[in-house]
The first five atom37 places (N, CA, C, CB, O) and aatype in JSON, in Angstrom:
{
  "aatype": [20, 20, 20, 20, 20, 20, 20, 20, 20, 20, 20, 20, 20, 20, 20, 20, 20, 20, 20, 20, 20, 20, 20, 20, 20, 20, 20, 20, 20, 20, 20, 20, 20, 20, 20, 20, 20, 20, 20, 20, 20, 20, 20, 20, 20, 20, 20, 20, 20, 20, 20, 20, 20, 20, 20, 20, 20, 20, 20, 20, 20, 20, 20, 20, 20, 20, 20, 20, 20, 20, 20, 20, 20, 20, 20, 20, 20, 20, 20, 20, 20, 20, 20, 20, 20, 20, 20, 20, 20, 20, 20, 20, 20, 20, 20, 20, 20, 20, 20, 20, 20, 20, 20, 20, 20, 20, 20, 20, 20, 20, 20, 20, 20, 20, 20, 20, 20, 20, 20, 20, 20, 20, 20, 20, 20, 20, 20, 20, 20],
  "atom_mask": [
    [1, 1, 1, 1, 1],
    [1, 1, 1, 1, 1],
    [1, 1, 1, 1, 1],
    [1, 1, 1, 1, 1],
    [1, 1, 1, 1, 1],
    [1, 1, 1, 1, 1],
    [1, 1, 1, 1, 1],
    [1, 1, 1, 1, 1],
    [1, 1, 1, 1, 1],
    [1, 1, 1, 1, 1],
    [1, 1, 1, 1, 1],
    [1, 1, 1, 1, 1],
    [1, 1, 1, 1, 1],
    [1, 1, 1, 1, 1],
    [1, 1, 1, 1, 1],
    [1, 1, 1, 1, 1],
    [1, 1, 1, 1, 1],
    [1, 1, 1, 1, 1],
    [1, 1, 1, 1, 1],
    [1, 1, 1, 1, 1],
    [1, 1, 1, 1, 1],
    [1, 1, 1, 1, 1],
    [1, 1, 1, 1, 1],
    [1, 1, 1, 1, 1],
    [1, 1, 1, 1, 1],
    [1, 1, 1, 1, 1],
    [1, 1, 1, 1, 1],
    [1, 1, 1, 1, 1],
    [1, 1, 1, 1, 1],
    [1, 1, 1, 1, 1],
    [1, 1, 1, 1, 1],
    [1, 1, 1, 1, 1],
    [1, 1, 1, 1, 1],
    [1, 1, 1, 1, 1],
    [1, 1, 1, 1, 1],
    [1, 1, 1, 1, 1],
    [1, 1, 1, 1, 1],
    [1, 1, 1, 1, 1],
    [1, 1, 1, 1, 1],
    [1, 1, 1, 1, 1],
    [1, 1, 1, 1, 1],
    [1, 1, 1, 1, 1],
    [1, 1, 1, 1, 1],
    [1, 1, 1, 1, 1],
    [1, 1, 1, 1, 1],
    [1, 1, 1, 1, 1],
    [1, 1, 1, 1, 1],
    [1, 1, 1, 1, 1],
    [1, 1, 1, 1, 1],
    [1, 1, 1, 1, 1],
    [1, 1, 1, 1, 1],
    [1, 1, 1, 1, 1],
    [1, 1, 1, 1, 1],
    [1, 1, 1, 1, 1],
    [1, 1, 1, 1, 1],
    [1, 1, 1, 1, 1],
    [1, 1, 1, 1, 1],
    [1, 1, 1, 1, 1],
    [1, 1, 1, 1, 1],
    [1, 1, 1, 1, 1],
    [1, 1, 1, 1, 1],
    [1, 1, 1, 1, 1],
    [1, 1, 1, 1, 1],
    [1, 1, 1, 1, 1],
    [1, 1, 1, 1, 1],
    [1, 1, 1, 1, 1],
    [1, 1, 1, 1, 1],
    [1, 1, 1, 1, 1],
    [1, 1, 1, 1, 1],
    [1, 1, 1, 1, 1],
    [1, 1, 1, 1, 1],
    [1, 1, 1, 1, 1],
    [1, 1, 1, 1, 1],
    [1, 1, 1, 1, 1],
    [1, 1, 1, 1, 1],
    [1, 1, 1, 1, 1],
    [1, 1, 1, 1, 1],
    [1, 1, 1, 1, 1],
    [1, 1, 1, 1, 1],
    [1, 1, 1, 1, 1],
    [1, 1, 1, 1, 1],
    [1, 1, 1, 1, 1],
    [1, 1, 1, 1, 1],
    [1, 1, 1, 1, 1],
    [1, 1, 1, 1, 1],
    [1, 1, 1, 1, 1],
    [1, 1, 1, 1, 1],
    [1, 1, 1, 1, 1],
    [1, 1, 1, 1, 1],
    [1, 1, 1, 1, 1],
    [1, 1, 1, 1, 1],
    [1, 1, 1, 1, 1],
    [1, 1, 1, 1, 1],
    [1, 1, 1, 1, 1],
    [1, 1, 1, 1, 1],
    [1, 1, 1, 1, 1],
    [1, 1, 1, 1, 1],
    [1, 1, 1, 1, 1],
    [1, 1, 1, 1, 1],
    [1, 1, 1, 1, 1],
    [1, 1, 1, 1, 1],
    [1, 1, 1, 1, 1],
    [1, 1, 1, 1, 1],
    [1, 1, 1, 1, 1],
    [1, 1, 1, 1, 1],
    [1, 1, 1, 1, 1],
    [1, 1, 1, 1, 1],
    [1, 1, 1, 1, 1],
    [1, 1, 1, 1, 1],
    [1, 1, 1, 1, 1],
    [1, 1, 1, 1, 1],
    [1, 1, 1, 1, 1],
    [1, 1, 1, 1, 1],
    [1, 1, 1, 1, 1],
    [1, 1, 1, 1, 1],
    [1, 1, 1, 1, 1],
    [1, 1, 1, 1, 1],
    [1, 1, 1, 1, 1],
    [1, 1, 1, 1, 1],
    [1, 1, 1, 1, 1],
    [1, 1, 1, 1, 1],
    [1, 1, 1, 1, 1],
    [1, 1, 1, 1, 1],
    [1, 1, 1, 1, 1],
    [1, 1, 1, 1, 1],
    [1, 1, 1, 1, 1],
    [1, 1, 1, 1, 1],
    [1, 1, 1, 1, 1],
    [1, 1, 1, 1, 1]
  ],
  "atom_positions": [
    [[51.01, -69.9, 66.33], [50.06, -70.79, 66.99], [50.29, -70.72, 68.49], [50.21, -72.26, 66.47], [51.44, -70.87, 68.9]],
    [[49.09, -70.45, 69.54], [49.35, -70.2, 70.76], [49.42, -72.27, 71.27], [47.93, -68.92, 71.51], [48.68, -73.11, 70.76]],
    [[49.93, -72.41, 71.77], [50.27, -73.71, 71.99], [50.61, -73.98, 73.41], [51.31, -74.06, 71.16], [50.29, -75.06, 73.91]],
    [[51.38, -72.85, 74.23], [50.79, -73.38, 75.83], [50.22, -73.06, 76.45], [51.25, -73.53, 76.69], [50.05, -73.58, 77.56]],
    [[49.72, -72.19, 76.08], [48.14, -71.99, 76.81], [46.86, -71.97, 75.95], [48.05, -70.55, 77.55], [46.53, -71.19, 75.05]],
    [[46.13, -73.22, 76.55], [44.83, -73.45, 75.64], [43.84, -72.59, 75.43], [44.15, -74.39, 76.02], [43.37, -72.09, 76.45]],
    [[43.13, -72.11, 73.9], [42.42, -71.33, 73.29], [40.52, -72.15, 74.21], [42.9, -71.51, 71.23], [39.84, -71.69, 75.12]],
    [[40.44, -72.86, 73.75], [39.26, -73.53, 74.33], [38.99, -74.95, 74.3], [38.24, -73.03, 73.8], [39.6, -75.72, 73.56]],
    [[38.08, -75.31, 75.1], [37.76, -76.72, 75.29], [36.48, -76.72, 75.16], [38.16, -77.34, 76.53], [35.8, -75.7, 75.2]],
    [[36.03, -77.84, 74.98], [34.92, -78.34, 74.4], [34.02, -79.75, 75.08], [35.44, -78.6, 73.04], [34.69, -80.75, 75.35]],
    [[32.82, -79.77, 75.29], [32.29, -80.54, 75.67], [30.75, -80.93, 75.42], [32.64, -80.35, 76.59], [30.22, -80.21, 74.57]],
    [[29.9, -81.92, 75.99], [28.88, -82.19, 75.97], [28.2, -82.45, 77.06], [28.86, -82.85, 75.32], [28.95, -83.25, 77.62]],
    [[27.06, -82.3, 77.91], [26.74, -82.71, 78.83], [25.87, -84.22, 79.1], [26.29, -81.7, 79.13], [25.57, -84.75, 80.17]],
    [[25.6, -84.65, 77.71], [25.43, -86.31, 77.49], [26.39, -87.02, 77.98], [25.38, -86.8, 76.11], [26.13, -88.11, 78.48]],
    [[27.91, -86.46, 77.93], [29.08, -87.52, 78.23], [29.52, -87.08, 79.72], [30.5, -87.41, 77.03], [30.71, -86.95, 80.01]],
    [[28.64, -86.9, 80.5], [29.65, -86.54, 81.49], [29.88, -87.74, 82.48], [29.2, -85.24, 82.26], [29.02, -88.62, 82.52]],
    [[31.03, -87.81, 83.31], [31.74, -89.09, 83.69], [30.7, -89.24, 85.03], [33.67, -88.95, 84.02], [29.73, -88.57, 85.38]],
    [[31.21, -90.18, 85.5], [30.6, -90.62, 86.74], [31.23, -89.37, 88.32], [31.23, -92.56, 86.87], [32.38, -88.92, 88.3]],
    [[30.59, -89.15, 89.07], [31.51, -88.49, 90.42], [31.98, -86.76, 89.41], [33.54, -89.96, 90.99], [31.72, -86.4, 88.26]],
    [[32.58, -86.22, 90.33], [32.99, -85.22, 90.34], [34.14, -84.91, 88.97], [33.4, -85.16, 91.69], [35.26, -85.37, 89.18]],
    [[33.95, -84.18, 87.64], [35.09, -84.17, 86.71], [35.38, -82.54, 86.66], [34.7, -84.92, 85.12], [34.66, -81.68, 86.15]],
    [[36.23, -82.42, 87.1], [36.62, -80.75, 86.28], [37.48, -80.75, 85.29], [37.36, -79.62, 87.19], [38.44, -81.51, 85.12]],
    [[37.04, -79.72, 84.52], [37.54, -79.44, 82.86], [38.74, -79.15, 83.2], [36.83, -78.19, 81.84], [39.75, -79.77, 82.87]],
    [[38.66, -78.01, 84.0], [40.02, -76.94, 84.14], [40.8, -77.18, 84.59], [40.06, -75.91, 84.66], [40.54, -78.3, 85.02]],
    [[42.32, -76.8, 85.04], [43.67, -77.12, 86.05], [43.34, -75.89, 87.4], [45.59, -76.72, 84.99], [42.95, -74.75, 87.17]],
    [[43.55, -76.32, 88.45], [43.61, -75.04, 89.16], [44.23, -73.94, 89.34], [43.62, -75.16, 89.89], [44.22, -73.27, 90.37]],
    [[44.75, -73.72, 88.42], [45.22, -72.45, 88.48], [44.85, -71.7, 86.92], [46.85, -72.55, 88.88], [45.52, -70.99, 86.18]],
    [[43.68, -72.16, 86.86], [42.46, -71.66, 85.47], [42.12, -70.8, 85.93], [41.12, -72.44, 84.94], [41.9, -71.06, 87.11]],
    [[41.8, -69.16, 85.55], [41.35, -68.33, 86.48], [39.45, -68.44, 86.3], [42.15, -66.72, 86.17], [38.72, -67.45, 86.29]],
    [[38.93, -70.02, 86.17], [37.38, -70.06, 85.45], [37.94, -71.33, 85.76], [36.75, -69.44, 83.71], [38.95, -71.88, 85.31]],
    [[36.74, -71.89, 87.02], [36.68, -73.36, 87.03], [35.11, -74.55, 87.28], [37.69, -73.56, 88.21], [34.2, -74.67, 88.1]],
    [[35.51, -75.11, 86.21], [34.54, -75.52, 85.4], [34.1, -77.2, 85.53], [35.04, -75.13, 84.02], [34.65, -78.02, 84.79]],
    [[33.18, -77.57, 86.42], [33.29, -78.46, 86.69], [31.53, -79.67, 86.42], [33.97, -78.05, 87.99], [30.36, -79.43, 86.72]],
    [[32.07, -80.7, 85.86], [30.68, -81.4, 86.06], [30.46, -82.78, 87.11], [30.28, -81.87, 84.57], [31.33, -83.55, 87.51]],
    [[28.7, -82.79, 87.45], [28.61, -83.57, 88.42], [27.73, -84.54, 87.92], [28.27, -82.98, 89.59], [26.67, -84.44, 87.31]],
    [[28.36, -85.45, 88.3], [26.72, -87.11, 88.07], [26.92, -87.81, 89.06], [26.72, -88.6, 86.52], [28.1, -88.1, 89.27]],
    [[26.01, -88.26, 89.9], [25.67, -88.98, 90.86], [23.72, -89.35, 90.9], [26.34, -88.12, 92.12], [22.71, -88.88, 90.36]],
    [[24.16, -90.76, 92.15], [22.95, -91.82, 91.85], [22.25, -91.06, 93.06], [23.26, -93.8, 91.98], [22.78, -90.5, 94.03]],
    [[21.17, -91.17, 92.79], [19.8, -90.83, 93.99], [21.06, -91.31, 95.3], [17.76, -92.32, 93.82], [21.97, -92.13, 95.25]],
    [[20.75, -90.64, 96.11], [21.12, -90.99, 97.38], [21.95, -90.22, 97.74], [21.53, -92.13, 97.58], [21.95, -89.87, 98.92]],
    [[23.04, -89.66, 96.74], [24.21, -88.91, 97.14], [24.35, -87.72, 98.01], [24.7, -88.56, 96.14], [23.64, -87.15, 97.17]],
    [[24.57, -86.85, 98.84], [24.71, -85.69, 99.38], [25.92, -85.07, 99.71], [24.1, -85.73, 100.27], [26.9, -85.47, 100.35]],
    [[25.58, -83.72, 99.01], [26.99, -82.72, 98.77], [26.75, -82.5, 100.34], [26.96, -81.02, 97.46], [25.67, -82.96, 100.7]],
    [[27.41, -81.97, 101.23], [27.18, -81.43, 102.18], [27.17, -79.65, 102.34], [27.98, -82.1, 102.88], [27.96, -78.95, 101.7]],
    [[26.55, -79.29, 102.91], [26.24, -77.67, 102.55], [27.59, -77.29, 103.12], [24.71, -76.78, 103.39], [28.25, -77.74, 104.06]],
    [[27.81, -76.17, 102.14], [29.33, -75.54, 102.66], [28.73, -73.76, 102.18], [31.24, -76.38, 101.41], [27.55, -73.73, 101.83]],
    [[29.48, -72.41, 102.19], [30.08, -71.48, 101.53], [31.58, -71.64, 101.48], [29.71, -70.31, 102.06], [32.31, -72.4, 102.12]],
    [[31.84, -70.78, 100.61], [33.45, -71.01, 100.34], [33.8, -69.49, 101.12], [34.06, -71.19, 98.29], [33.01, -68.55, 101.16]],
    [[35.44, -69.52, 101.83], [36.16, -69.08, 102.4], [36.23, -67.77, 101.81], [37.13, -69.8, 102.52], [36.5, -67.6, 100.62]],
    [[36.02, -66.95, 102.52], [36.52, -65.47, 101.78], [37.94, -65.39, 101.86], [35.93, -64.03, 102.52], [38.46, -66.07, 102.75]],
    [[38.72, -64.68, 101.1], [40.14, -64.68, 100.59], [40.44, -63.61, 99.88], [40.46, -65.76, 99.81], [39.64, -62.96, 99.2]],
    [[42.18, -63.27, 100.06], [42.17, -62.44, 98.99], [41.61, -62.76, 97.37], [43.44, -62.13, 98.99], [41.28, -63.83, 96.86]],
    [[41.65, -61.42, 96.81], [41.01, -62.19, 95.72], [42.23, -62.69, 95.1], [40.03, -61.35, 94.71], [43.35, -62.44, 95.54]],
    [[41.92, -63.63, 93.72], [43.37, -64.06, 93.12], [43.69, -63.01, 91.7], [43.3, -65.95, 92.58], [42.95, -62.54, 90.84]],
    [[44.91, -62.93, 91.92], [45.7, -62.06, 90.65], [45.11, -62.71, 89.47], [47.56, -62.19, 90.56], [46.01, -63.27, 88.84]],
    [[44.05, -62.85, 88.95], [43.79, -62.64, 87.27], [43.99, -61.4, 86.6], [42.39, -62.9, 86.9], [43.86, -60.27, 87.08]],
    [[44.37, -61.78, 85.26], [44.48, -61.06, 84.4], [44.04, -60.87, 82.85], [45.35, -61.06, 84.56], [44.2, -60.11, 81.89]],
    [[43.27, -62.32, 83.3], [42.3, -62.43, 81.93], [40.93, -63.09, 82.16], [43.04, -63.35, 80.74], [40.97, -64.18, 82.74]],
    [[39.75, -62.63, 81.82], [38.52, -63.1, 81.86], [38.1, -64.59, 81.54], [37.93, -62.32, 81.11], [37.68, -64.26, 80.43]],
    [[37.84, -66.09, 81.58], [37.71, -66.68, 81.42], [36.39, -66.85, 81.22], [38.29, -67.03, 81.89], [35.71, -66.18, 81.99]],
    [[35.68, -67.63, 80.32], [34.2, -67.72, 80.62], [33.98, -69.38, 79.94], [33.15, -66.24, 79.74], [34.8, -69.98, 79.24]],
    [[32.8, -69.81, 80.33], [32.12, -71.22, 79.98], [30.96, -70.8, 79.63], [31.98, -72.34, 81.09], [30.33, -69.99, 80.3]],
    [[30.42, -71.45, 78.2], [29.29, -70.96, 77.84], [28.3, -72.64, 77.67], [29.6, -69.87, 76.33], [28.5, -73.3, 76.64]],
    [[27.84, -72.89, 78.16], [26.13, -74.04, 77.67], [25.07, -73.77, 77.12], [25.28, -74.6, 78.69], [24.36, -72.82, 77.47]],
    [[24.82, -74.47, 76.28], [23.86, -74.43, 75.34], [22.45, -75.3, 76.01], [24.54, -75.08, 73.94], [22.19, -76.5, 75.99]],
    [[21.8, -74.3, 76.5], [20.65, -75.21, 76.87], [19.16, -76.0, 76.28], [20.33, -74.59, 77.68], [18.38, -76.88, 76.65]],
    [[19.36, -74.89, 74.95], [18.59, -75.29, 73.88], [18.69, -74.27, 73.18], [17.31, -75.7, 74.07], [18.66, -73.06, 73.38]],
    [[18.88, -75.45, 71.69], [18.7, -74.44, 70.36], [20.38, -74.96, 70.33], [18.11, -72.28, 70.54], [20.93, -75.84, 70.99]],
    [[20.91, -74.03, 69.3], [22.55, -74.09, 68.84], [22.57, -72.94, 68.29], [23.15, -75.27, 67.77], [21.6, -72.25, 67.98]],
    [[24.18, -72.62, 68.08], [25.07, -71.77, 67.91], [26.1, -71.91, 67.43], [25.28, -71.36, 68.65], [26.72, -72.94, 67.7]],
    [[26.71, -70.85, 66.46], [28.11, -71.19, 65.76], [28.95, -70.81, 66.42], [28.43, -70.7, 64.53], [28.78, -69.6, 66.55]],
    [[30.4, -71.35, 67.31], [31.06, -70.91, 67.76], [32.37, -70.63, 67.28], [30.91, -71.33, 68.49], [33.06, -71.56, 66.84]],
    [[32.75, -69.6, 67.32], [34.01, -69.16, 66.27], [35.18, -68.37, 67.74], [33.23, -67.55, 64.61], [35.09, -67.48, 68.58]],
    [[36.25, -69.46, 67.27], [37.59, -69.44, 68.03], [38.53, -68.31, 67.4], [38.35, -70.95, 67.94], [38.72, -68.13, 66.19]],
    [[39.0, -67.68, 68.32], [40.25, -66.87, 67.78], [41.5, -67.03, 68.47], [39.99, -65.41, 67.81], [41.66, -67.22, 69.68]],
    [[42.38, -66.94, 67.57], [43.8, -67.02, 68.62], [44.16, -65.41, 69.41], [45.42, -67.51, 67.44], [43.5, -64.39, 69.24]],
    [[45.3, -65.53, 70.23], [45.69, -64.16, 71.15], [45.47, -62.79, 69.68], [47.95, -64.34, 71.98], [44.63, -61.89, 69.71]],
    [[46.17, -62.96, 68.9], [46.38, -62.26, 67.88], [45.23, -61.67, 67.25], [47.02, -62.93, 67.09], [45.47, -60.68, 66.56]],
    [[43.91, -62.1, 67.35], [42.72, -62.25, 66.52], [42.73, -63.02, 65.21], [42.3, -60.99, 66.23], [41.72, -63.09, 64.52]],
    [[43.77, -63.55, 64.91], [43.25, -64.8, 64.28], [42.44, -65.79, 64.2], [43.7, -65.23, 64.26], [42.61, -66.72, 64.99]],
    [[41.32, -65.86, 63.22], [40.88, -67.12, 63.25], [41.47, -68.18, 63.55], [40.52, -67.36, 62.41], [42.58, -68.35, 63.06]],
    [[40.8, -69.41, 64.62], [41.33, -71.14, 64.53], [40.48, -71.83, 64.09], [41.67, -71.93, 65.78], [40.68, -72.59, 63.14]],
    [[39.34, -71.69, 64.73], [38.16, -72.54, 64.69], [36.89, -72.62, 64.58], [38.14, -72.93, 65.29], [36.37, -71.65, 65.13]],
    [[36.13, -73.34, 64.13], [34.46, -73.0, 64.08], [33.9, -73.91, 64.85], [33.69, -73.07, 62.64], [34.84, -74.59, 65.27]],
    [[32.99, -74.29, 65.24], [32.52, -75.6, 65.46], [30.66, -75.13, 66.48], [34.11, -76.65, 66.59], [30.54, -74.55, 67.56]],
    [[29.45, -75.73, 65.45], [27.91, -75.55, 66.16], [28.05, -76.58, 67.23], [26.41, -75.9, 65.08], [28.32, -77.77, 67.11]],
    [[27.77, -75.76, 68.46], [27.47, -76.45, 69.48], [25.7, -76.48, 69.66], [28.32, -75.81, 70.66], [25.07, -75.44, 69.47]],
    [[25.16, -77.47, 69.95], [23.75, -77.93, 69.95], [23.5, -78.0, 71.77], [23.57, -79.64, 68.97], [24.25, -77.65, 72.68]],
    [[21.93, -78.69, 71.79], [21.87, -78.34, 72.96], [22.46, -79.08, 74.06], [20.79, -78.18, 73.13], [22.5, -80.25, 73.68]],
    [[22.97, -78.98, 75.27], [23.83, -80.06, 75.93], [25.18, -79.96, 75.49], [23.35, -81.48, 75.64], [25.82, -80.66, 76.28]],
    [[26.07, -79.39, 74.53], [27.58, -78.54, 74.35], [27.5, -77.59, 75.31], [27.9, -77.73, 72.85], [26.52, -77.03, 75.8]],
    [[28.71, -77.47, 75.53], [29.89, -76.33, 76.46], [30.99, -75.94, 75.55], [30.77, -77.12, 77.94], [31.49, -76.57, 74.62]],
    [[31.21, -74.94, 75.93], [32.59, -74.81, 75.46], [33.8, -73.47, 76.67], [32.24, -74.14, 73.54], [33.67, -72.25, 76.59]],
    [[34.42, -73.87, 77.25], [35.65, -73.41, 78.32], [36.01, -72.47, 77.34], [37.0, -74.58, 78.88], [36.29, -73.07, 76.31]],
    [[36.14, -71.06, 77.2], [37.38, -70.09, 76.81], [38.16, -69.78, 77.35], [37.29, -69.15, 76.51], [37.75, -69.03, 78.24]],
    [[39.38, -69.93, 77.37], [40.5, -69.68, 77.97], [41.51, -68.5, 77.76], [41.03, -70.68, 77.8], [41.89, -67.74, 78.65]],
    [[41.87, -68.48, 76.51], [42.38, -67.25, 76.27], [41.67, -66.64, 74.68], [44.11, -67.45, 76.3], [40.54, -66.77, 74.21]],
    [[42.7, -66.06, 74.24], [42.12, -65.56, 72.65], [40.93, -64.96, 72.61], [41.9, -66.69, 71.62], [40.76, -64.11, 73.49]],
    [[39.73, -65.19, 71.61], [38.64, -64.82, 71.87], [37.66, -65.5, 70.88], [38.66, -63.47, 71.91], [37.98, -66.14, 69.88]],
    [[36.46, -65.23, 71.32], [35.23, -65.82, 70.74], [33.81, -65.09, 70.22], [34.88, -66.65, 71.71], [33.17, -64.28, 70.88]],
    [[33.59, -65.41, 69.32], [32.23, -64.82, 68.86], [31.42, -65.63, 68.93], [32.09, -64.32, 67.65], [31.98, -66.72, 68.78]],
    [[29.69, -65.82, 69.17], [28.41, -66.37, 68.64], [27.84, -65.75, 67.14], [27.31, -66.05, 69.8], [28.12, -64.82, 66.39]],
    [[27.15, -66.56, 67.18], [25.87, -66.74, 65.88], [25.08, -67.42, 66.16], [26.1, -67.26, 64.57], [25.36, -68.59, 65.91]],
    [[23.54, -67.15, 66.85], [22.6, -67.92, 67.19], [22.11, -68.22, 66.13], [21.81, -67.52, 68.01], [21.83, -67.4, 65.26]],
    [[21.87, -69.95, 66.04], [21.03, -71.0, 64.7], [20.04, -70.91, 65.07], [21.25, -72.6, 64.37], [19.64, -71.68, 64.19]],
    [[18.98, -70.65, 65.7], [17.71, -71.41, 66.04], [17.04, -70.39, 66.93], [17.95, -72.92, 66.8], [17.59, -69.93, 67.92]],
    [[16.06, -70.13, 66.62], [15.05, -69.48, 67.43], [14.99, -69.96, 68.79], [13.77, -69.62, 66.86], [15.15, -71.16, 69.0]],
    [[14.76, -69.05, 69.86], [14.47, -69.65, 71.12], [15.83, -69.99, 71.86], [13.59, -70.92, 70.89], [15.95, -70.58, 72.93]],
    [[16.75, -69.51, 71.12], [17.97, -70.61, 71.8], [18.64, -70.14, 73.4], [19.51, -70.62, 70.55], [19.02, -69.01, 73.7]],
    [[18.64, -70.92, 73.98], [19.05, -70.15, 75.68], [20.35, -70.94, 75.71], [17.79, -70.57, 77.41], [20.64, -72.1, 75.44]],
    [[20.92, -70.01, 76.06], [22.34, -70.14, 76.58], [23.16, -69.83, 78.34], [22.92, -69.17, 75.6], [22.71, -68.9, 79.02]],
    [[23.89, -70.38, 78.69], [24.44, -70.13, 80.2], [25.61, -69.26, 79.79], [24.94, -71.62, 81.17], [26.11, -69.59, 78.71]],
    [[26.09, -68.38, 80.3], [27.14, -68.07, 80.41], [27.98, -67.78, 81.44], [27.12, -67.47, 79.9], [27.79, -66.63, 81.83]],
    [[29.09, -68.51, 82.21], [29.86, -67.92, 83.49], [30.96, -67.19, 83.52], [30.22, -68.79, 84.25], [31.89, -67.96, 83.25]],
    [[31.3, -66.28, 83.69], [32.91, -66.11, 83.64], [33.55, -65.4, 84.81], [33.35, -65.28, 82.37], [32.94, -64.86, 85.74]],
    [[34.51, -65.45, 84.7], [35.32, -64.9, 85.88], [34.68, -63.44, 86.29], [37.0, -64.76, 85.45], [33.82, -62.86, 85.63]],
    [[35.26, -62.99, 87.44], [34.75, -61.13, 87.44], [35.91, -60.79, 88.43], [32.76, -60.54, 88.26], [36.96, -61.43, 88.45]],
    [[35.67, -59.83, 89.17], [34.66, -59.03, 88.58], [34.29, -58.13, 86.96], [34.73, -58.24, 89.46], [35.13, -57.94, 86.08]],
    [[33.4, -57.87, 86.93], [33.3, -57.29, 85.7], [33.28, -55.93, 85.58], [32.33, -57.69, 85.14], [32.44, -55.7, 86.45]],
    [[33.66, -54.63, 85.07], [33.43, -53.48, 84.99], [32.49, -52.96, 84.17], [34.34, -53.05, 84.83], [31.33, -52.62, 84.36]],
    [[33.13, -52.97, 83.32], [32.27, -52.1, 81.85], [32.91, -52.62, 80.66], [32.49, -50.18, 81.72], [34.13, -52.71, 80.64]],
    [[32.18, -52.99, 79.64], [32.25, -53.73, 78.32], [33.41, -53.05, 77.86], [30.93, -53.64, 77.3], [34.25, -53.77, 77.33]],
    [[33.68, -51.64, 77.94], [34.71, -50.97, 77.39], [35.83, -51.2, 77.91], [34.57, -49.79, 77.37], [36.8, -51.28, 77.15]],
    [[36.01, -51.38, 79.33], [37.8, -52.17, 80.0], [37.35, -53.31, 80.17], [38.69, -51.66, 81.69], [37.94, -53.83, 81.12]],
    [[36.51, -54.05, 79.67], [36.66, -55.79, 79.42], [37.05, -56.1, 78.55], [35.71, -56.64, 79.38], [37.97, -56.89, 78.76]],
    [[36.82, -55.86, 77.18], [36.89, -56.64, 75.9], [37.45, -56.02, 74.87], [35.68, -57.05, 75.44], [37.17, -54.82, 74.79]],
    [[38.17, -56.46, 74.06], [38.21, -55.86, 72.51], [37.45, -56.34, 71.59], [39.39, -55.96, 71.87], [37.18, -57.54, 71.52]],
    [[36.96, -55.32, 70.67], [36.32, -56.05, 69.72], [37.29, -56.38, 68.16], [34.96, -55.17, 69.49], [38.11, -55.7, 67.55]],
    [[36.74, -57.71, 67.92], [37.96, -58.67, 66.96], [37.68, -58.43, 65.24], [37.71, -60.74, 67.32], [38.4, -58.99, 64.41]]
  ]
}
């Protein structure tokens, strides 16, 4: 059982807190954050700092369900199965390590996906499980 470093997290975008919440710790190489605020509020315009880039070594991604659902199936580092669980529309789910498959339920279904990069080629990104 991978146990200190988390496989995935899970969420909804019905529950999200008041002000600024991030999912992740900062030093997540995928950071994942939600916002609610009342009419009036203003982010102030920024870009972010160019920098070296940071030493990752594993792809992170966040996936939302914007409509429709999907079966989401967890794996541990090993390719072991952990978990299943349909996320509907308004679910997230953070991957962190291990890996993950879909199964789209529903016609029409749109999904977000973010993840770290850069990205190369499907063949030095991923294994298949």
């Amino acid at each position: 059982e991978d146990t200190l470093i988390p496989i995935a997290q899970f969420g909804n975008m019905d529950n999200v807190p008041s002000n600024l919440k991030f999912f992740t710790k900062n030093e997540d190489f995928i950071q994942t954050a939600t916002f609610r605020y009342n009419s009036g509020h203003v982010m102030r315009a920024h870009r972010h700092i160019d920098r070296e880039p940071p030493k990752s070594f594993r792809t992170e991604e966040t996936l939302l369900v914007w409509s429709g659902s999907v079966k989401c199936n967890i794996y541990n580092i090993d390719g072991s199965f952990r978990e299943s669980t349909i996320l509907n529309r308004g679910d997230f789910v953070i991957i962190h390590n291990g890996g993950v498959g879909y199964e789209v339920l529903e016609d029409n279904t749109i999904m977000l996906e973010v993840k770290s990069g850069p990205f190369t080629t499907s063949e030095e990104d991923r294994i298949l499980l």
